[in-house]
N, C-alpha and C positions, 0 to 999 in steps of 0.2 A: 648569603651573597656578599660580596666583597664591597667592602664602604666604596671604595673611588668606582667600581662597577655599576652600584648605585647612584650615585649623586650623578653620572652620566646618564644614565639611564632616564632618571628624574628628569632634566635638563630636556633629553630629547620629547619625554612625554609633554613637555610646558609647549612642545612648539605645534603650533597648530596645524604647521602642512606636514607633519609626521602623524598627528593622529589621522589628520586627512588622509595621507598615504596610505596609513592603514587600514583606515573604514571603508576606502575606498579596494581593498586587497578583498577584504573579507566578505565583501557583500558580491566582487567576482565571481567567488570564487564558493559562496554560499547558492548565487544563481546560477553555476555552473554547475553544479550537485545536484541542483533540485531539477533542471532541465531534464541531465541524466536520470532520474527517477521517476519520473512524471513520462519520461521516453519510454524506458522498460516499463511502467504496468500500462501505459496503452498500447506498447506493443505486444503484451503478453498474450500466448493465446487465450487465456481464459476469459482477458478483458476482452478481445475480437472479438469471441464466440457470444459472450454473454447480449454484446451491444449490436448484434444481427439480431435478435431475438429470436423467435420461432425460424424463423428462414437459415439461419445457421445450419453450417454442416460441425461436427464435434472435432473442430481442428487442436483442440486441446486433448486429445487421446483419452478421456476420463471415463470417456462411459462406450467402450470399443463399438463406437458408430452405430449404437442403437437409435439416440437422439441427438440432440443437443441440450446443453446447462441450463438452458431458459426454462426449457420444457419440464426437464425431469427435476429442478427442484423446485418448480411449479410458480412461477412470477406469474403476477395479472398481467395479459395483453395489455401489451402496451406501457409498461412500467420501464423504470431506468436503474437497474439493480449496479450498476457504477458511479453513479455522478456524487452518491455521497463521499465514495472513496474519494473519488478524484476532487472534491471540496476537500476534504483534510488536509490533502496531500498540496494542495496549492497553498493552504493558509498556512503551512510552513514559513515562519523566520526564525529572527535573532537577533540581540541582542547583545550589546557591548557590557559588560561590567572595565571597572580601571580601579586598582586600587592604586595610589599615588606612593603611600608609604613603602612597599617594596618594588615597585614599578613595572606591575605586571599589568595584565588584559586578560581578561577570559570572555569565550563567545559563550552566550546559553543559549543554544541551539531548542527551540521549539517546532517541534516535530509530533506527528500520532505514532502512539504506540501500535504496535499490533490489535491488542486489547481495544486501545478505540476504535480501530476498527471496525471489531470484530464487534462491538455495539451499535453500529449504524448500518448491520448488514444481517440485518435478522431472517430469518428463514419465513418467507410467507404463510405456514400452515404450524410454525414451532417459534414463537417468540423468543423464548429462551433459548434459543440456540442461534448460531452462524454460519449463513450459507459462506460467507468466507473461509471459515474456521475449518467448515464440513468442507471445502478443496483440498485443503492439509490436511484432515485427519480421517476423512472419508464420510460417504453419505449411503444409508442402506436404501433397498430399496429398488434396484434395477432390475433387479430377476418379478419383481410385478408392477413396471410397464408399461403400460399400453398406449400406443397412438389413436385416437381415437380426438376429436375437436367436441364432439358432446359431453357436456359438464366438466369441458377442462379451462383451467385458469388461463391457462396459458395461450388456449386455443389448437393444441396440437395432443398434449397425452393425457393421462390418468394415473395414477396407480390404484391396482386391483385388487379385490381381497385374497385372490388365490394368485401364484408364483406362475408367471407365464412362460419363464427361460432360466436355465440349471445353467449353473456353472459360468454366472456372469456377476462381473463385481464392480463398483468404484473404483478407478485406479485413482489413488490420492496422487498431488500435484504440491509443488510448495509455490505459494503465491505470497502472500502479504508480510507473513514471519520474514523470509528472506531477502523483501525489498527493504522493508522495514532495517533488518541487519544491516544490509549496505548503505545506505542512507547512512546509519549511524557510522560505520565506520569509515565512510568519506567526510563526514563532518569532523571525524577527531583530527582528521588530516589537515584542517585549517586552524585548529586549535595551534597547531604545531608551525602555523608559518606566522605568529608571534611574538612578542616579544612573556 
């Protein structure tokens, strides 16, 4: 960087209503990100469907209107298989770094990975696994089925030991990987309004 580039630069950082300016740019413009984010997964259909619970119709096309997502990957009536997501997703901020000596700013943007996620969204009958995870990469299991409210978690199905319908499958969905994505690459976008 160019000496008299710097030493201005310097200059502008000492003044207080420029960092103000700035903090006050970034934190716009960091709540205007996460608005967008928190907008798309509660309108997503999967988030819809899940939070109707049993009474849902499969407006998320996942499982070609056999049931609904509550059901077939089997939540206890009456649970809330989103609110964790939606806790992560709010405790999103950020943070100013300033190094003085070349006169720059960096935000360190604190966000969930996918990954975290995908650990606070355990499959009710498979701890080790992700019903999150299982929207993206799929979940077996629909071809045995059944609607039935006797010994079901959820109070609507079961699955069965024998296959009750041929030729039906999970259509996977991209849900949290992709929010996840964008989030990230709306935030480099404020990196960039900066110095």
């Amino acid at each position: 960087m160019d000496r008299d580039l710097l030493y201005v630069l310097n200059k502008l950082y000492d003044q207080d209503s420029y960092r103000k300016f700035e903090e006050n740019l970034i934190d716009e413009e960091f709540n205007k990100v996460k608005k967008v984010i928190l907008n798309d997964f509660n309108n997503n259909p999967i988030t819809k469907e899940l939070e109707e619970g049993i009474s849902a119709t499969n407006i998320s096309n996942t499982l070609s209107g056999i049931t609904n997502l509550y059901s077939f990957i089997g939540f206890e009536a009456g649970t809330d298989p989103i609110s964790p997501i939606r806790m992560l997703l709010e405790k999103s901020s950020y943070r100013i770094l300033r190094k003085k000596r070349n006169a720059t700013a960096t935000v360190i943007f604190e966000i969930p990975t996918a990954a975290d996620i995908f650990l606070v969204t355990p499959m009710p009958w498979a701890t080790g696994r992700s019903w999150a995870k299982g929207i993206e990469s799929g979940i077996s299991g629909l071809g045995y089925y059944l609607k039935v409210t006797k010994n079901s978690r959820s109070g609507l199905g079961i699955q069965t030991p024998t296959q009750k319908r041929q030729n039906v499958k999970f259509q996977n969905k991209p849900y949290i990987s992709q929010l996840i994505n964008k989030f990230n690459l709306e935030l480099k976008k404020i990196n960039r309004l900066i110095v």
